[in-house]
C-alpha angles and dihedrals in degrees: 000000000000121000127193120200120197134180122244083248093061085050091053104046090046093048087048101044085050083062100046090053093045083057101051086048092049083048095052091045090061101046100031108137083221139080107321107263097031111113139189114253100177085070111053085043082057095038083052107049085049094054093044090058099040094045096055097048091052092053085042103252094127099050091075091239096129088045110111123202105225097172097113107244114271107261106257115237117213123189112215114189112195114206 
C-alpha cells in the first residue's frame, strides 16, 4: 500500500490555487464570446498551474529546504604510518 504524506502548506496551496482556478473559469463563463454557458478551460488549468508555482515558492516549497538527504555518510578511511 502506498501511502503519501503532505504538509498542511502543500493543502493549502493546492486548496488555494483550486480556487484561483474556479475563479478564472466562472470569469470566462461570463465573458466567453461564445454561446452563454460555454467556458475556457485552457485558461483556469493554466491559472492554476501558475498559482500553484508561485504560491509554493512564496511559502518555500520550492527552495529544498524540507528535502532530507537518507543515504548513511560514506566511512572515512584514514592512513597511519608508524616510524
Amino acid at each position: 500500500m502506498i501511502s503519501l504524506q503532505f504538509s498542511a502548506e502543500s493543502g493549502f496551496v493546492v486548496l488555494l490555487s483550486l480556487l484561483v482556478g474556479w475563479a478564472v473559469y466562472r470569469h470566462s463563463t461570463k465573458n466567453h464570446p461564445g454561446q452563454q454557458g460555454q467556458g475556457d478551460l485552457a485558461v483556469p488549468i493554466g491559472a492554476v498551474a501558475a498559482s500553484v508555482l508561485i504560491l509554493s515558492f512564496l511559502f518555500g516549497m520550492g527552495d529544498g529546504s524540507g528535502a532530507t538527504d537518507t543515504t548513511p555518510p560514506a566511512p572515512s578511511t584514514s592512513v597511519t604510518t608508524r616510524e
